[in-house]
C-alpha positions, -999 to 999 in steps of 0.1 A, spaced: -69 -305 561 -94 -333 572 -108 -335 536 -74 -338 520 -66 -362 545 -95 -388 532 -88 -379 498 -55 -391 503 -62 -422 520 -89 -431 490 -66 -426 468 -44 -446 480 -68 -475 487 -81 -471 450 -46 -473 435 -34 -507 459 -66 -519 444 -54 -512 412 -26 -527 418 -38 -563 433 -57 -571 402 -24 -586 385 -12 -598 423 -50 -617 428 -41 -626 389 -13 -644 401 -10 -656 441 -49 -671 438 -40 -691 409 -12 -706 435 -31 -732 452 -45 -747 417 -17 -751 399 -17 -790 399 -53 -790 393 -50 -771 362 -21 -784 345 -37 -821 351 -69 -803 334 -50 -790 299 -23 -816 300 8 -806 311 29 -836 316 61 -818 330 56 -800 370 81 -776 357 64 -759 331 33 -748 359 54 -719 366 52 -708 327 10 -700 342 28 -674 364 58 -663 346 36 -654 314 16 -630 327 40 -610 339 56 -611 301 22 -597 288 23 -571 316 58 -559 303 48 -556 267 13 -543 274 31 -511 293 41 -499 261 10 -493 250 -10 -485 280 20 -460 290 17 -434 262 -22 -442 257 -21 -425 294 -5 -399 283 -21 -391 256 -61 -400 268 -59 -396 302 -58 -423 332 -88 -433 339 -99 -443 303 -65 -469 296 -75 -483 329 -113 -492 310 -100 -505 279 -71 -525 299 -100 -542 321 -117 -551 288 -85 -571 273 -82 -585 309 -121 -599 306 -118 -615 276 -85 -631 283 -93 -649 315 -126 -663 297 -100 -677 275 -84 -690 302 -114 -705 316 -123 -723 281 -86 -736 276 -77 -770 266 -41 -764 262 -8 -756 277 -5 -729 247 -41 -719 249 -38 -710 287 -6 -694 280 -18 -671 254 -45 -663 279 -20 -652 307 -5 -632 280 -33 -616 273 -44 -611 310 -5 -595 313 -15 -569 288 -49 -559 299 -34 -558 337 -6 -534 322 -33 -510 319 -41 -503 359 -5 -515 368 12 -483 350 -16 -457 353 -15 -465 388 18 -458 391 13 -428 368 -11 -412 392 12 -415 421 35 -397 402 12 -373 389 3 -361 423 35 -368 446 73 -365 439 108 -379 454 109 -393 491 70 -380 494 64 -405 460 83 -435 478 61 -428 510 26 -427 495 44 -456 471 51 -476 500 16 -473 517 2 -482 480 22 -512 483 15 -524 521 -20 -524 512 -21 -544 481 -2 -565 498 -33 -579 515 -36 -591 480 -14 -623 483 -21 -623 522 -55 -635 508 -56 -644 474 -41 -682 478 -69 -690 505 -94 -676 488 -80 -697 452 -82 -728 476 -117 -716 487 -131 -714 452 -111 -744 436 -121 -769 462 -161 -753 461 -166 -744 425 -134 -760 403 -101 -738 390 -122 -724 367 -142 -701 390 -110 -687 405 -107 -665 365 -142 -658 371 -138 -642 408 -107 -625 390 -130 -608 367 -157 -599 392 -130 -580 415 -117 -561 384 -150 -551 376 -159 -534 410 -127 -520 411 -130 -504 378 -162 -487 390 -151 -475 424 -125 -457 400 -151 -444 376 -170 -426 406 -145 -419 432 -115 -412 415 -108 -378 396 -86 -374 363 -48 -370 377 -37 -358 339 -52 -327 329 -62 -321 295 -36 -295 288 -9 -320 302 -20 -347 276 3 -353 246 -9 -363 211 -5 -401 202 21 -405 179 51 -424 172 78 -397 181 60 -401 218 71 -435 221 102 -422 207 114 -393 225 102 -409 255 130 -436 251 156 -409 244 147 -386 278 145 -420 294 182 -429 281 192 -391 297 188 -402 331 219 -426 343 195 -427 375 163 -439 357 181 -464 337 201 -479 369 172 -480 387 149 -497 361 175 -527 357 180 -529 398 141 -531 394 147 -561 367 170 -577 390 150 -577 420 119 -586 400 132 -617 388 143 -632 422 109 -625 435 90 -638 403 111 -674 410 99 -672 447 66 -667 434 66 -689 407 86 -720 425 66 -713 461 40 -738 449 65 -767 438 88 -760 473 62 -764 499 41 -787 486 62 -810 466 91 -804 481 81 -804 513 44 -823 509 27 -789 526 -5 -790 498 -35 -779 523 -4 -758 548 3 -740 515 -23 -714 511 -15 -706 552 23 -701 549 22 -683 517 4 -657 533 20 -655 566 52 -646 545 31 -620 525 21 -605 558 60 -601 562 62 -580 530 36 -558 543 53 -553 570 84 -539 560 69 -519 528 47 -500 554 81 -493 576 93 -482 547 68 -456 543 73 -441 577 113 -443 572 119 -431 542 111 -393 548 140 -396 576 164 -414 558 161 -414 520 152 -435 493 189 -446 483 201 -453 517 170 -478 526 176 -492 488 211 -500 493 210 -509 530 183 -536 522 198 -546 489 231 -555 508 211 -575 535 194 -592 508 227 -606 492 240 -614 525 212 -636 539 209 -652 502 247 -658 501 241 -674 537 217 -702 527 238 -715 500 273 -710 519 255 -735 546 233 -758 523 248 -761 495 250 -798 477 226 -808 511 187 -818 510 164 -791 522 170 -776 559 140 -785 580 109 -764 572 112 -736 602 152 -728 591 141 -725 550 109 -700 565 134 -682 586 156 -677 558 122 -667 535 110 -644 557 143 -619 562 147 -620 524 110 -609 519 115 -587 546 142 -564 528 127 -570 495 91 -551 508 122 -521 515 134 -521 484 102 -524 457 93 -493 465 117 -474 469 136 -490 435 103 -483 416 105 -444 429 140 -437 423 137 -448 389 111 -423 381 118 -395 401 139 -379 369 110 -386 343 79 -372 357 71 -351 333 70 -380 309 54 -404 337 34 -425 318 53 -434 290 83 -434 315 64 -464 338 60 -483 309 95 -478 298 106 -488 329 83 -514 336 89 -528 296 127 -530 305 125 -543 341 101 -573 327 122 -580 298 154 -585 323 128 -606 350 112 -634 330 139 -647 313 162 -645 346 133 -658 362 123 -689 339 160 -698 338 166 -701 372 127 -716 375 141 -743 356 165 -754 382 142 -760 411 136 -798 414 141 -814 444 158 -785 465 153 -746 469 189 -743 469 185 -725 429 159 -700 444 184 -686 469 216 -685 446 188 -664 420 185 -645 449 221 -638 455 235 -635 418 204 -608 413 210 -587 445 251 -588 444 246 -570 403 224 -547 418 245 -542 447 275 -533 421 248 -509 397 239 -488 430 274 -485 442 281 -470 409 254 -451 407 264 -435 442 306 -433 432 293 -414 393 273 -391 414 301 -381 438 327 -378 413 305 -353 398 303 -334 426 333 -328 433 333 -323 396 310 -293 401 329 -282 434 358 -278 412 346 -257 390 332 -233 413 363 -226 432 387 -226 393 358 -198 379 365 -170 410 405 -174 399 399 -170 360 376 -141 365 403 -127 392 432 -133 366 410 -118 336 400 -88 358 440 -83 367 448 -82 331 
């Protein structure tokens, strides 16, 4: 009991670590912003947040391919060839001279990350299922959120001591270690026998059991939804506090107090959701998402920022239900397709990123001189999802009592057959 205990907890150390690659990828870069759109010339504020909104692009596209090369090589050896890509791109990064040049780079860093992002969720779902998946999930997630508890200090650490560019080559270095505490530590989750032959008609059955699921495919877009409000949080963070609200040195600080929120609840969310449910914590959260968001703009609409402690009061409940609802989200879209899990995650994760980073840039767009935008994205994204689980919830019941029907009709036609 004591050994599967450790193994447990390694496992789900080594998977958060997996997992904080693409959030140190993102939150360290944070602090440096400025800095390195002064350095490759970009003349418009606004288009900083394309250095964060990109990656995550990259990531969705580079889960199609990292997705059924798990399931067709194993989990451990996508996660090798994903680190590779990710190398190489942030040495482009370092070497660029250009908006585009840096954003093909975070493109390129998206799809290499794609690679530990979905086999990590793969291997979750290799070895758990339903509420047990959201639990392990949910400790997965509390600890990578020490990720952007740390990563914008340590960005501001490195850029003030060795320039932006050492904060791509710190990136790398992690990844690296990482990748070899999974090589030694971590067995194979897939077993050979389990592994399905690369070919086309993977990628395409995979979409078709994926369209079979009304669950899965709610899910995945509440996912999208969610994704995109948090990407402008993360994404906009930078310009609110400190141009916004002239916080530069404060920045790293707050950013990771609210982070520290997120873990929080994610890790509540772990003990809770054996006693309650993945759907019920979803929805719950979900609907005290859209309230608090709806809140904020009811009272600040058309009016300058609120002083800084009402805008972090406001920050911190909304983070706080979003650390309930990532996981569990994430869980309940793949609880129907585990037998297809890693071509499955990158279906979903494809999907969810394709809704996000368009939402995201849009509404990115808007943020200029108030962070009224961010908390209208906020509420827009969480009242749709709020309408897609309540649908999901009224199509189940109707077909129970669907079902319930049917049972009590079959005992009279086999009564009325029987009397004839």
């Amino acid at each position: 009991m004591n050994i599967r205990k450790k193994s447990n907890t390694e496992f789900i150390i080594i998977m958060a670590s997996l997992m904080s690659l693409a959030s140190l990828s993102i939150d360290a870069l944070l602090p440096g912003l400025n800095e390195i759109g002064s350095a490759i010339g970009i003349s418009d504020a606004k288009n900083n947040q394309l250095l964060i909104t990109m990656i995550f692009l990259g990531t969705g596209f580079g889960q199609l391919i990292s997705g059924p090369l798990s399931d067709s090589l194993g989990r451990k050896p996508v996660v090798y060839m994903g680190y590779s890509v990710f190398a190489m791109a942030s040495l482009l990064c370092i070497f660029a001279t250009s908006l585009e040049m840096m954003v093909l780079g975070r493109i390129l860093q998206g799809i290499g990350l794609s690679a530990p992002k979905t086999v990590s969720m793969a291997m979750v779902r290799d070895r758990f299922v339903g509420d047990n998946m959201a639990r392990i999930m949910s400790f997965v997630t509390a600890i990578f959120i020490l990720a952007p508890v740390i990563a914008p200090s340590f960005g501001k650490l490195m850029l003030d001591s060795f320039g932006w560019q050492s904060i791509f080559t710190s990136q790398v270095i992690f990844g690296f270690l990482v990748v070899i505490w999974l090589w030694q530590r971590q067995p194979e989750t897939l077993p050979e026998v389990n592994r399905k032959k690369m070919k086309f008609s993977l990628f395409t059955d995979g979409i078709k059991e994926f369209a079979k699921h009304k669950q899965t495919v709610i899910f995945t877009f509440v996912g999208g939804l969610t994704t995109a409000a948090f990407m402008v949080y993360l994404s906009s963070s930078q310009q609110i506090f400190q141009v916004q609200y002239g916080l530069v040195e404060e920045f790293p600080y707050i950013f990771a107090g609210i982070a520290i929120v997120i873990g929080l609840s994610t890790f509540l969310n772990g003990a809770l959701v054996i006693r309650f449910g993945m759907l019920k914590l979803a929805s719950a959260f979900n609907l005290a998402l859209t309230l608090i968001s709806m809140a904020y703009v009811f009272l600040y609409y058309g009016e300058p920022n609120p002083s800084l402690s009402i805008l972090l009061v406001f920050f911190v409940m909304m983070i706080f239900c979003v650390g309930f609802m990532f996981g569990n989200i994430n869980a309940l879209a793949m609880q129907p397709i585990g037998h297809i899990a890693g071509i499955g995650a990158a279906i979903c994760g494809f999907l969810a990123t394709i809704i996000a980073v368009p939402l995201a840039t849009f509404i990115g767009r808007f943020i200029e001189i108030t962070a009224i935008p961010l908390f209208i994205g906020f509420a827009v994204c969480g009242g749709i999802s709020l309408l897609l689980i309540q649908y999901f919830k009224w199509s189940n019941k109707r077909k129970a009592i669907e079902q319930e029907s049917e049972l009590q009709v079959e005992p009279l036609l086999v009564k009325s057959k029987n009397m004839k």
